[in-house]
TORKOL-4160 file (C-alpha; in steps of 0.2 Angstrom, whole numbers, padded with zeros to 4 digits, m for minus):
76
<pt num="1" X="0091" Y="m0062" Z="0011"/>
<pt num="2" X="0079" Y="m0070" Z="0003"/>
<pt num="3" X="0061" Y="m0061" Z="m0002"/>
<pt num="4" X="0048" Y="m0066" Z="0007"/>
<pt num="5" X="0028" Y="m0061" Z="0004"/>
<pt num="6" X="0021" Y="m0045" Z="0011"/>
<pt num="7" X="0003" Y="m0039" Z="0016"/>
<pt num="8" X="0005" Y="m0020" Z="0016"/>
<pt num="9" X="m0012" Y="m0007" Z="0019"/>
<pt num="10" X="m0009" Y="0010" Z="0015"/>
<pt num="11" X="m0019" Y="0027" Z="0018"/>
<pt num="12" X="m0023" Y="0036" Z="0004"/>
<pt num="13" X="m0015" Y="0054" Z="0004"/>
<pt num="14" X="m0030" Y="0065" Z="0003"/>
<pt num="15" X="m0029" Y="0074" Z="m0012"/>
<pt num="16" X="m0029" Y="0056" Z="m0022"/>
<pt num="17" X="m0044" Y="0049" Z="m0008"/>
<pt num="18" X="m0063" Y="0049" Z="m0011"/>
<pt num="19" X="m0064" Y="0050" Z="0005"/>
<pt num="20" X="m0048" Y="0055" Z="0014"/>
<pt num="21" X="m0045" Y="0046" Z="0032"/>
<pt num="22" X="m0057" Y="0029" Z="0028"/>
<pt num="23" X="m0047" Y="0027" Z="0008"/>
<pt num="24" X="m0034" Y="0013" Z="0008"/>
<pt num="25" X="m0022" Y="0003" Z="m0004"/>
<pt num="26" X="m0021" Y="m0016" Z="0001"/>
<pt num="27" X="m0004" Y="m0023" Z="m0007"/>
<pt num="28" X="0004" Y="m0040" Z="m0008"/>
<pt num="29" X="0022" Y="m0039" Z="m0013"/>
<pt num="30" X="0037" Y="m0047" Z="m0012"/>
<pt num="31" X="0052" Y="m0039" Z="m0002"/>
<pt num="32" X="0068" Y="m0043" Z="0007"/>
<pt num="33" X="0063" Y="m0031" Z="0022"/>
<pt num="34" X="0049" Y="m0023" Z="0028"/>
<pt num="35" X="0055" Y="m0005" Z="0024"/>
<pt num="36" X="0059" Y="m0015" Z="0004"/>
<pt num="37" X="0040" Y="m0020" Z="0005"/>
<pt num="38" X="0030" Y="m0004" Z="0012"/>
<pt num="39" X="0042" Y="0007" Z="m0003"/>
<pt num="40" X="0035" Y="m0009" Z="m0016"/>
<pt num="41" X="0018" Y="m0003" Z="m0012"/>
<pt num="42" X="0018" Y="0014" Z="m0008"/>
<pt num="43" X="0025" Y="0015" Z="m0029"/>
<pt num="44" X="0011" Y="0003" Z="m0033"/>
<pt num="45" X="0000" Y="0010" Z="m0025"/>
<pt num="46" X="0003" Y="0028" Z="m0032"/>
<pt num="47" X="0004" Y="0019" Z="m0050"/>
<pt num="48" X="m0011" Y="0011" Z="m0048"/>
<pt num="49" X="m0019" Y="0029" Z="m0041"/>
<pt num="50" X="m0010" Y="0039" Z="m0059"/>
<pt num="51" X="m0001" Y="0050" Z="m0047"/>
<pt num="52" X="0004" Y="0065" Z="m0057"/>
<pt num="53" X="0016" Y="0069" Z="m0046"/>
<pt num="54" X="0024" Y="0053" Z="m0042"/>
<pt num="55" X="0024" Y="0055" Z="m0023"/>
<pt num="56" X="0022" Y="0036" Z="m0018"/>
<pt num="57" X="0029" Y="0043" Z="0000"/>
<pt num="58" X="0013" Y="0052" Z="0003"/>
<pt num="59" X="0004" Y="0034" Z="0005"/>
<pt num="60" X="0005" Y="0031" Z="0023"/>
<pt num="61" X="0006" Y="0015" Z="0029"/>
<pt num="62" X="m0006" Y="0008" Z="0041"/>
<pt num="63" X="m0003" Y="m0011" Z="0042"/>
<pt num="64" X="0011" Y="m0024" Z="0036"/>
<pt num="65" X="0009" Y="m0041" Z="0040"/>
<pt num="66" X="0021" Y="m0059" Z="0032"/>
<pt num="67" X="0013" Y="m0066" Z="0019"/>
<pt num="68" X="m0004" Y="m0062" Z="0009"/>
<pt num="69" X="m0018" Y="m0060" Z="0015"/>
<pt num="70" X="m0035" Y="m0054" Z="0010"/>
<pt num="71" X="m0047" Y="m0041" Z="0014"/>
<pt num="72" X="m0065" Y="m0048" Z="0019"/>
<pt num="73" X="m0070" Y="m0031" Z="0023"/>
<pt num="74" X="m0087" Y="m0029" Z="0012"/>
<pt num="75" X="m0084" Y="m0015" Z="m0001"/>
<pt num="76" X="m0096" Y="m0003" Z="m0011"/>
């Protein structure tokens, strides 16, 4: 199979989140398979946070969608 682009928005676990329930990830990786692109961004997401503990599973995921796409949300 072939990798294809991913869009994949995660929920922060709360002891990482500002403010738990409303902090998210937005990732675009590349996988073979969904479950291949939520556990890409669920580790990037985690490396991008410095978890300590190293528990990318705790980053829940909300969203995946093919190909990028980008959040025009506005952002503090």
């Amino acid at each position: 199979m072939r990798p294809v682009k991913y869009s994949v928005l995660l929920l922060r676990p709360d002891y990482v989140a500002d403010d738990y329930g409303q902090d998210t990830y937005m990732a675009h990786v590349w996988g073979t398979s969904v479950d291949q692109a939520i556990e890409r961004a669920q580790k990037e997401a985690a490396e991008a946070d410095k978890d300590e503990d190293d528990c990318w599973v705790d980053y829940y995921p909300l969203l995946v969608t093919r190909g990028h796409i980008d959040d025009l949300a506005p952002h503090d």
